[in-house]
N, C-alpha and C positions, 0 to 999 in steps of 0.2 A: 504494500500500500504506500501511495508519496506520501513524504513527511509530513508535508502542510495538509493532511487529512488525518491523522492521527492528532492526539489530544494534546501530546509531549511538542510537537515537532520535531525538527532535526540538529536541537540545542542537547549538547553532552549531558550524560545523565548526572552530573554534580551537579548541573544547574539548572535542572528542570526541577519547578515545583507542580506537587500533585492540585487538580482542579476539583473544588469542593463546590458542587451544586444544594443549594436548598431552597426547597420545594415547600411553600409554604411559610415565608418569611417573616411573620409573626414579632410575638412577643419573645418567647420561645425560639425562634427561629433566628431574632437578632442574638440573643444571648448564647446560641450554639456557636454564632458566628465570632461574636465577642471571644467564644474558647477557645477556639478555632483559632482564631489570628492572635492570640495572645506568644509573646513574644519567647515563653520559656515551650510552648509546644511546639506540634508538626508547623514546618513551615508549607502554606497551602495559598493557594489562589480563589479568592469566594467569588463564588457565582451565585446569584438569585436568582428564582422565574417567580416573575409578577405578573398577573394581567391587569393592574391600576398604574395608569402612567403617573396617578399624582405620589406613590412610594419610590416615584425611580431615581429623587432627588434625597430622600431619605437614606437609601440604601445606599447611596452611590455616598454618603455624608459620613454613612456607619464602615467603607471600606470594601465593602460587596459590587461586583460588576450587574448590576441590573440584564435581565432579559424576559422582554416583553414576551408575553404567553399564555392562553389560559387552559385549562385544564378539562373544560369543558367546551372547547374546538381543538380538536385532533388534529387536525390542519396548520396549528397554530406552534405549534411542540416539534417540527419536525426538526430544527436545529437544535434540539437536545442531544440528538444521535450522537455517541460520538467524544462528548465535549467533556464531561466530565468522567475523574476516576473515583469519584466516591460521590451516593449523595443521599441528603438527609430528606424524608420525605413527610414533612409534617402536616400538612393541608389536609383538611378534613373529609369528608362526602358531602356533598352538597344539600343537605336537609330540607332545602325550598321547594325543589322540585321533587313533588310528588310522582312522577311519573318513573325516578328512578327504584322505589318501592323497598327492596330490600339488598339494593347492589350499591357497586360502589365504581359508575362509571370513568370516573376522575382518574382513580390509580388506575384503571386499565388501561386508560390514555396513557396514561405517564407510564406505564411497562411495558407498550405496542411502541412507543418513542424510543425509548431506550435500546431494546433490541434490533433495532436497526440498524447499528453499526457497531464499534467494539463495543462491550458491555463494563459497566464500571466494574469496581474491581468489590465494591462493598458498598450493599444501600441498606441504610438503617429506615423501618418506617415504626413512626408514634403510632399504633392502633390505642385499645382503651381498654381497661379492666372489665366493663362493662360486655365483653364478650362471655363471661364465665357466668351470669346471672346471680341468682342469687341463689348461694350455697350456704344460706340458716347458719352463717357465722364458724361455718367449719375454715379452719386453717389448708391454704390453697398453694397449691405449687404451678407451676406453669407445666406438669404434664395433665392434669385436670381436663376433662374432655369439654369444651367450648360449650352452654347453653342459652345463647345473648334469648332476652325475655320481651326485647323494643327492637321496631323496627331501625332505634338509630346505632345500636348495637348487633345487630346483624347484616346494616351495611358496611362495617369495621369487618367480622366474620369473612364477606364477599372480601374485602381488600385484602385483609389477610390471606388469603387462596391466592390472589393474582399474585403474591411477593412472592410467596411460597413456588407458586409454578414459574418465576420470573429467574429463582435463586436456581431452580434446574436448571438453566443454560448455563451456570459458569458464576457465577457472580454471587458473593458470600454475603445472604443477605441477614438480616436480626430482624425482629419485632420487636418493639415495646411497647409494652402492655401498662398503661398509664391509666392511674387513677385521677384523685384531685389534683389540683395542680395551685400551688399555694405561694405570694412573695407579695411582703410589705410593697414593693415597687410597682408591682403587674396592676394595671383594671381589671378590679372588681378582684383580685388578688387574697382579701384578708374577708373572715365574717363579717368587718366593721359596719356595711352597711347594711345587713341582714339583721344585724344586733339590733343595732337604732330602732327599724322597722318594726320589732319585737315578733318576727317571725316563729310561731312555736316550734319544737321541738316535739317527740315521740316522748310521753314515759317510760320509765327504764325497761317495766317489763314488757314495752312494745320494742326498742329501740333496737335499730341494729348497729353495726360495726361500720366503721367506714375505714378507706385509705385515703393517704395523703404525700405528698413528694413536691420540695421547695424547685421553684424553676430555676434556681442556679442550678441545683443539683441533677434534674434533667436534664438541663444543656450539655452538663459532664457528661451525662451517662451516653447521650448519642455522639459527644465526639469519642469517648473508649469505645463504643457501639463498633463505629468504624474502620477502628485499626486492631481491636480485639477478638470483635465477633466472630464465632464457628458459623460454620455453613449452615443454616436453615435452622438459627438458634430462637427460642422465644424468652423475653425477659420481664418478669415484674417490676417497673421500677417505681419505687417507695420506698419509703424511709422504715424505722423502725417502732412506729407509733401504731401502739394497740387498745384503740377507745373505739366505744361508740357513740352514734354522732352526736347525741345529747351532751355525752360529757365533753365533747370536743369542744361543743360551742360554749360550753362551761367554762370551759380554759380558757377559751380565745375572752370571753367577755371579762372574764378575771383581770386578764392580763391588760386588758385593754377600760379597764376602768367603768366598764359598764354592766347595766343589770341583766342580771341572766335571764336566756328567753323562756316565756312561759309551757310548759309541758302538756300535752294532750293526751287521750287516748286515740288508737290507731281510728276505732270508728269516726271522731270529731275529725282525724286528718284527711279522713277520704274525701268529707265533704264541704269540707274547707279550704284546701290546698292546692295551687296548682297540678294539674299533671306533671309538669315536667319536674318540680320538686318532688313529687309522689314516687314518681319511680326511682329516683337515689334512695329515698327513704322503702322501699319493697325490696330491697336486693343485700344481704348482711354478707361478707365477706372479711377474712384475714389472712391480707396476701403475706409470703412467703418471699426475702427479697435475697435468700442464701444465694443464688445462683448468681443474681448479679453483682455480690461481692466478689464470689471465687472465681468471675469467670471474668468477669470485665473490670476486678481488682477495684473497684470503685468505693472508695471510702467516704461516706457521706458528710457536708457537713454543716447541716442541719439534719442530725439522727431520730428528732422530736419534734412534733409540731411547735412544741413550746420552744425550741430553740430559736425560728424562725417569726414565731410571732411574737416574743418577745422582744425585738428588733423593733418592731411595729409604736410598742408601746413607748420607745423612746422619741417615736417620728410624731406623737401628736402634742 
């Protein structure tokens, strides 16, 4: 193949740096980038796919070479082919459109893209806890057979199969299986304004189990994602916080100077509560996060939710 068609070119390999594509540029998605290009790591070149022209002055601010794309025109993707040797795929399913039902058209775009020229060398993608259902508070490992319970959990399910069948050609890909996603800094990041609200809570003996993982600490885990992961690996990443959610918001309000939200039973939540709160609250899990110590050596640091929101409590 000519040089200038390969991702390296035809510059000596001391001085080629690897090309890092992220898909899905976020909040999460800048802070991966932030570890990424931090100055004691892999030396790498960032690439973003955005389809909003008004982020490309952003990105291009934060260090990231911008490329116009969106993930729902297939059309739009074909200079993906090719261009990058690792990439992080964060971007969600597109929840709006009803008409994609239980799939998750987006990443097939972006795994029909990809395959059409060299294949990177390792793609990590965020899926969500939320594929495992609710397992009545039993302790979960990631061999646990997938039961998502919502249709927005079994368009994760669908994604997860495209990576999986994507990782059979060659390309050493991971899953991460993310839960909450928690940081004094992030919108909408901390309970604070849930608190205020005096949103209830489950009484204890309704209440289930939740997880939890600081977005710095995510950012870590998919850049080791990418130079550590085993071929067709799946990972829980979260911390090591084992509450359920009542107590959680207990803590955070604690810690945060404010009153504790009021306690229901499960009947008063049904018919009081949004759906979309209601299904976090129907689903008790306590993930298992051994594998992505010993495997991706990722030492947490924020190991407790209270580590991280206690950080919070000095920012108001």
């Amino acid at each position: 193949m000519p040089s200038n068609q390969t991702p390296l070119g035809a510059l000596p390999s001391r001085f080629r740096r690897q090309r890092v594509l992220i898909v899905g540029c976020g909040d999460v998605g800048l802070r991966t980038a932030g570890v990424l290009g931090a100055p004691t790591s892999q030396r790498v070149r960032l690439l973003a796919l955005t389809s909003s022209l008004e982020r490309v002055r952003l990105l291009r601010a934060c260090g990231l070479t911008p490329l116009v794309g969106d993930l729902d025109d297939p059309g739009s993707l074909s200079r993906l082919a090719g261009i990058a040797h690792r990439v992080v795929h964060l971007a969600p399913p597109d929840a709006e459109r009803r008409k994609t039902g239980e799939t998750d058209p987006r990443t097939r775009n972006l795994m029909r893209a990809l395959r059409k020229r060299t294949l990177p060398q390792s793609l990590v993608y965020a899926s969500t806890t939320g594929v495992y259902g609710d397992c009545q508070g039993e302790r979960v490992s990631e061999t646990r057979t997938v039961q998502p319970h919502t249709p927005r959990a079994m368009r994760r399910v669908d994604a997860e199969a495209w990576v999986r069948l994507f990782g059979r050609s060659g390309s050493v890909t991971s899953i991460l299986r993310v839960p909450g996603i928690y940081a004094q800094d992030r919108e909408g990041g901390t309970p604070r304004e849930r608190l205020i609200k005096r949103t209830p809570v489950l009484q204890p003996q309704d209440d289930v189990y939740t997880n939890h993982i600081h977005a710095n600490d995510l950012a870590r885990a998919c850049m080791l994602a990418l130079w550590r992961g085993k071929p067709q690996r799946t990972f829980n990443v979260c911390d090591d916080t084992d509450l359920k959610m009542g107590d959680y918001f207990d803590l955070a309000a604690d810690l945060m100077g404010l009153q504790r939200p009021p306690r229901v039973a499960r009947s008063e939540a049904d018919q009081s509560l949004p759906l979309m709160l209601l299904s976090f609250m129907n689903e008790s899990r306590r993930l298992d996060n051994g594998r992505l110590k010993r495997e991706l050596r990722l030492k947490l640091n924020y190991p407790h939710v209270r580590d991280g929101l206690a950080l919070q409590k000095q920012l108001l």
